[in-house]
TIVOKOL-542611 format. One record per residue (C-alpha): residue in one letter; x, y, z. Coordinates in steps of 0.1 Angstrom, whole numbers. Each point is the difference from the previous one (the first is absolute). Layout:
residues N
resn, east, north, up
A, X, Y, Z
...
//
This chain:
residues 382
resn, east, north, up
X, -747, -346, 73
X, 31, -3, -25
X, 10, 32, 9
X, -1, -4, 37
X, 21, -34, 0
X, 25, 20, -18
X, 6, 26, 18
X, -1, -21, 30
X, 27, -24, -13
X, 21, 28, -9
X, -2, 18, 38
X, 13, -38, 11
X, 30, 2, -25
X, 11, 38, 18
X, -6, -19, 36
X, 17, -30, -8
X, 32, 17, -11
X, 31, -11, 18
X, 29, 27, -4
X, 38, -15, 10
X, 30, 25, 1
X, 30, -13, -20
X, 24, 26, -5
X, 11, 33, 13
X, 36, 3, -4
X, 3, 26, -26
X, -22, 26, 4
X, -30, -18, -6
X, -24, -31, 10
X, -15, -25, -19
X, -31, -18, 7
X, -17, -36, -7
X, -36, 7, -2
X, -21, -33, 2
X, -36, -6, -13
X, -24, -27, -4
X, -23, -3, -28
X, -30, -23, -3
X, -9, 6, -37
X, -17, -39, 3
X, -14, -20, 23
X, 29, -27, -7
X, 29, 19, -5
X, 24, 26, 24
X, 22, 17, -14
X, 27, 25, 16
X, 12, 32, -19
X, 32, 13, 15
X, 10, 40, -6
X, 33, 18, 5
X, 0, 36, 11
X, 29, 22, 2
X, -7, 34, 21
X, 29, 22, 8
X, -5, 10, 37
X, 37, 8, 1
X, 20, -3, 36
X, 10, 32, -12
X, -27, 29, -2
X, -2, 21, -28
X, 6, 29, 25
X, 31, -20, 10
X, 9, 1, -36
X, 3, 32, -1
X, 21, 8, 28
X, 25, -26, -11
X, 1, 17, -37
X, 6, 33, 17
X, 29, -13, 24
X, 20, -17, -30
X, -9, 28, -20
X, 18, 26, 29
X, 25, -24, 2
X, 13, -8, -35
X, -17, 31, -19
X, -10, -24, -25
X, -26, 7, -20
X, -36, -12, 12
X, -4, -29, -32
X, 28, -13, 13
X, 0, 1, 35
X, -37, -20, -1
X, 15, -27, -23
X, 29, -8, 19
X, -23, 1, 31
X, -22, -20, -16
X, 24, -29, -17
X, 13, 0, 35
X, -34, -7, 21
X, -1, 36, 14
X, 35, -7, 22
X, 17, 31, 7
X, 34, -9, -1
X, -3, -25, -28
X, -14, 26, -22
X, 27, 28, 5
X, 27, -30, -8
X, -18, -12, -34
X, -4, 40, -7
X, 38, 6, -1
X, 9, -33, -14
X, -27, 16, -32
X, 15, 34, 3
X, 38, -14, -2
X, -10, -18, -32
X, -21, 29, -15
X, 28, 24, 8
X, 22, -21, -19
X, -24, -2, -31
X, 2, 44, -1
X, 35, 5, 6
X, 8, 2, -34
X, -29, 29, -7
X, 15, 39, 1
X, 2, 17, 29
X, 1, 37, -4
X, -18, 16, 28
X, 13, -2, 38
X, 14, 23, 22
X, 41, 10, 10
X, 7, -4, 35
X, 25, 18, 17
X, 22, -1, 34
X, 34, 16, 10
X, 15, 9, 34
X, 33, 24, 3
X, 21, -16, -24
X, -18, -18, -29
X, -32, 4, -19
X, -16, -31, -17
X, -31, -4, -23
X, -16, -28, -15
X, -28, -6, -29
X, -30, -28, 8
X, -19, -2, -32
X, -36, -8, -2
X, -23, -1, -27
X, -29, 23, 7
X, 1, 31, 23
X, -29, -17, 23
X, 25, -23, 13
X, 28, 24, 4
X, -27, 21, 25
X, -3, -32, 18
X, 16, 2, 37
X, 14, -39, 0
X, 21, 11, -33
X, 12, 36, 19
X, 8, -21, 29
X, 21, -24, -20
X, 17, 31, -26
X, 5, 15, 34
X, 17, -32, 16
X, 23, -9, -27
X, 14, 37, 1
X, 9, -1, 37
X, 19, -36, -9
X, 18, 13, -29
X, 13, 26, 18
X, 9, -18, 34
X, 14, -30, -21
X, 20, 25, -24
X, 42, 3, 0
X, 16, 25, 29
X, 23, 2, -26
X, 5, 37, -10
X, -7, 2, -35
X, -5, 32, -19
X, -29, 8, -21
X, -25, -21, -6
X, -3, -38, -7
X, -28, -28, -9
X, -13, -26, 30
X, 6, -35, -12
X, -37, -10, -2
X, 10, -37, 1
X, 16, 3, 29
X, -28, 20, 17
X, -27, -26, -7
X, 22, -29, 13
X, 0, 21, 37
X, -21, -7, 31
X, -27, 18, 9
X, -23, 5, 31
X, -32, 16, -4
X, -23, 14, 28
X, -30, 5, -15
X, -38, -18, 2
X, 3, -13, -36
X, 38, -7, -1
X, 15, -11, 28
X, 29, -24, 9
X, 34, -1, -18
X, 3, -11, -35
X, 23, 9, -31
X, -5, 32, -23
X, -10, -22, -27
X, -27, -19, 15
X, -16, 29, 18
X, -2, 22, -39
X, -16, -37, -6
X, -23, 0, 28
X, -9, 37, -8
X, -7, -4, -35
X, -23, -31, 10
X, -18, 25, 22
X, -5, 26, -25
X, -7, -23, -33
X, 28, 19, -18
X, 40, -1, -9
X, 18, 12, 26
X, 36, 7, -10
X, 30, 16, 15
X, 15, 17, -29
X, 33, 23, 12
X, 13, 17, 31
X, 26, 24, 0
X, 23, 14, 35
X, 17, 31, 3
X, 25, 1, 28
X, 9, 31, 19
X, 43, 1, -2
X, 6, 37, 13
X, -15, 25, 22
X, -31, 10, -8
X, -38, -9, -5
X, -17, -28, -26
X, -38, 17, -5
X, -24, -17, -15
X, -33, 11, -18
X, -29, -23, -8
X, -32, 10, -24
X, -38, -14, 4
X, 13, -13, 31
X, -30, -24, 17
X, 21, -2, 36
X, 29, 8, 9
X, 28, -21, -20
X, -25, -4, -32
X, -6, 16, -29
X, 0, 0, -38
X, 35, 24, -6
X, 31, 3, 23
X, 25, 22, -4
X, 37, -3, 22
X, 29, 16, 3
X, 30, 9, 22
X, 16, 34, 11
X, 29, -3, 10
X, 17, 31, 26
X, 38, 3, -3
X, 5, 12, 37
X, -11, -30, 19
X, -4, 23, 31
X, -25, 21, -17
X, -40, 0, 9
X, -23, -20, -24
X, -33, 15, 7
X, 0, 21, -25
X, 18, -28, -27
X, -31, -18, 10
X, -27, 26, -10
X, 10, 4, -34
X, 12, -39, -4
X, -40, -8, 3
X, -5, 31, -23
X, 25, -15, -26
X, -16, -36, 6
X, -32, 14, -9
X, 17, 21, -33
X, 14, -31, -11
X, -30, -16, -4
X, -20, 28, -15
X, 29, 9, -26
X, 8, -36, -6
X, 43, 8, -5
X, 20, -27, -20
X, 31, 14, 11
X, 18, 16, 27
X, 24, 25, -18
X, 8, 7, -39
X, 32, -20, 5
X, -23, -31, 3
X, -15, 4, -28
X, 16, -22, -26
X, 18, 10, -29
X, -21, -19, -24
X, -31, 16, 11
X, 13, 34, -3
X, 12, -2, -33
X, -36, -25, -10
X, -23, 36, 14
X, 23, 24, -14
X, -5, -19, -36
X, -36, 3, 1
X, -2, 37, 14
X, 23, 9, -29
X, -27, -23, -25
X, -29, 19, 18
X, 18, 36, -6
X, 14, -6, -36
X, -37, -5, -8
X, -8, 34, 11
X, 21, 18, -30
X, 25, 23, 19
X, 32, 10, 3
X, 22, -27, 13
X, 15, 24, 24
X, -35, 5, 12
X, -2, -45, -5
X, 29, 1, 22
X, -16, 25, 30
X, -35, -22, -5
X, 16, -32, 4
X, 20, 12, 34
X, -27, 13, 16
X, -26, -30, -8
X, 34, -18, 16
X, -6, 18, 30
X, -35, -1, 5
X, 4, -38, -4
X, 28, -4, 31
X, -24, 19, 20
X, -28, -22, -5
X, 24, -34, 4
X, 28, 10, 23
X, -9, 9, 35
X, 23, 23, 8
X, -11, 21, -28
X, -39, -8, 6
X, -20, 33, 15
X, -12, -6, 36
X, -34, -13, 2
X, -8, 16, 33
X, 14, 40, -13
X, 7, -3, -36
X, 19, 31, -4
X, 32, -23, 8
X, 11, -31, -10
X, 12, -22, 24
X, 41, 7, -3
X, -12, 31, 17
X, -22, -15, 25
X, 37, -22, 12
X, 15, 34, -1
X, -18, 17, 25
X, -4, -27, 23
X, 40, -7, 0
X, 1, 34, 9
X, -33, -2, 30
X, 18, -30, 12
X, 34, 15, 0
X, 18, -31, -20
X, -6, -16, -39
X, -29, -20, -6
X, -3, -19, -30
X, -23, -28, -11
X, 18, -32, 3
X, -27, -23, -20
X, -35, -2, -9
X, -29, -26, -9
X, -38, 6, -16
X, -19, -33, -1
X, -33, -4, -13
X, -26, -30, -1
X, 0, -18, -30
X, 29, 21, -22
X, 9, -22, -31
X, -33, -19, 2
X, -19, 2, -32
X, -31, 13, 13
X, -22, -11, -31
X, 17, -40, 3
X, -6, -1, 38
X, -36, 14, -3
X, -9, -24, -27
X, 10, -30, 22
X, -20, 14, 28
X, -30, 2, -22
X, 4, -36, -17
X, 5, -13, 38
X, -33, 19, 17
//
């Protein structure tokens, strides 16, 4: 009979419950759930419970789709992207301005980490050749299209922002200058108009890395002739790891430059292959001369002969070094039965007029870096 009574008061406590929505703002509802005891014939007593359920506004497969836009939107990484959306009550818009207000301020935090990976970027039309260097610090990033498309942009603006004045050789890009220019974007991730310096910001907030314009350098066409460029581990056209320039320049201006243009993208490629320091022996410093030819002679004295046969060593160690330094002197990469004085030679005389090489540039990604420092950094950072 005990038994019965109980079980029969407790069916009466689930009828009697009385269930009052109070909140559902946020994502979730709260309830007031009402129940009346009788635990003695002279007393009631009420027991009041709170309940929080999270039957969001927003399904969970809404959730999803809402990562995935901000996600295609800001390439953000997923962590992220669902924080911000979720600080910001799953709005859209809200989230993609907190994200860039957090990637400006952790791009700040890594600018001062090495950047020794990246890419060079390269553009030129008739007259001038100009290439830049967009650090990075891992080779992921510098695979990543939004960081082509930006190495790519600021290439095209350094060279339609550059001097018409005709300069010979080649000269540095004032980088300050270059990141205090406009720029307009037209791209789904980058779009609008916006300085150099805050789209590498907005770009290294993208990618979690520094992102750092290091150096450009233009080379200007002043004669007749061709400017040929060559670049190595090249991802699209403009990109790649190792560029190699230089001009030919045709004394008849009247004379065809089909054929100066064949071997000017053979010599672009030799100049980055050989890697030349300088054009002829006459640029080749004093100093330096005399600095090899004192530790040829060292190396040759060692050896116990003659120093007639010193002398002979030490001149023809002399030469073997301008031919691996001096381009003129180097052997031709494509046929290497010549060097490439005689390459010039028989193309003067195919063309029918003197063609010499006005100037020349090989860039690589990362030269001077200290590989070891900059990998270090990466490593403490990850």
């Amino acid at each position: 009979m005990m038994l019965s009574r109980g079980a029969k008061r407790s069916f009466e406590i689930l009828c009697g419950r009385v269930s009052t929505s109070l909140h559902s703002k946020y994502g979730y509802s709260t309830r007031s759930y009402g129940e009346n005891f009788i635990s003695e014939p002279k007393r009631n007593e009420t027991q009041c419970t709170i309940l929080r359920t999270y039957s969001s506004e927003v399904s969970p497969s809404d959730h999803m789709s809402l990562i995935k836009k901000l996600r295609e939107r800001t390439s953000a990484p997923i962590k992220e992207v669902k924080a911000a959306l979720i600080d910001c009550n799953w709005d859209l818009e809200e989230a993609q301005k907190e994200l860039r207000k957090r990637g400006v301020a952790l791009a700040s935090k890594k600018a001062s980490r090495a950047a020794a990976e990246g890419l060079l970027a390269l553009s030129q039309n008739d007259k001038k050749a100009v290439v830049i260097e967009l650090n990075c610090e891992t080779d992921f990033v510098a695979r990543n299209e939004i960081f082509q498309y930006l190495a790519s942009s600021l290439a095209k603006l350094a060279l339609s922002a550059g001097s018409s004045e005709q300069v010979s050789g080649h000269f540095p890009i004032g980088l300050q200058g270059l990141e205090d220019l406009k720029i307009n974007f037209d791209h789904p991730k980058l779009s609008g108009e916006t300085t150099v310096r805050n789209a590498i910001t907005e770009v290294a907030a993208m990618m979690g890395e520094n992102v750092k314009l290091r150096r450009g350098f233009a080379m200007p066409m002043s004669n007749h002739g061709v400017i040929s460029t060559y670049l190595h581990t090249c991802p699209h056209p403009g990109l790649g790891r190792i560029a190699g320039i230089l001009t030919l320049e045709v004394d008849d201006e009247n004379a065809p430059l089909d054929a100066v243009q064949r071997v000017g993208s053979e010599l672009a490629m030799h100049v980055v292959a050989a890697k030349p320091l300088f054009l002829t022996k006459e640029h080749v410093s004093s100093d330096a001369v005399q600095n090899e030819r004192e530790i040829l002679k060292s190396q040759a004295e060692s050896s116990g002969r003659p120093q007639a046969a010193i002398e002979k060593m030490v001149e023809g160690r002399l030469r073997k070094y301008f031919e691996e330094v001096v381009l003129m002197e180097q052997k031709f990469v494509v046929n290497d039965t010549i060097n490439v004085k005689t390459v010039l030679s028989e193309l003067s005389k195919e063309v029918g007029s003197p063609v010499k090489i006005g100037n020349f540039l090989r860039m690589e990604v990362g030269e001077g870096f200290q590989r070891d420092d900059a990998s270090e950094d990466v490593a403490q950072a990850a």
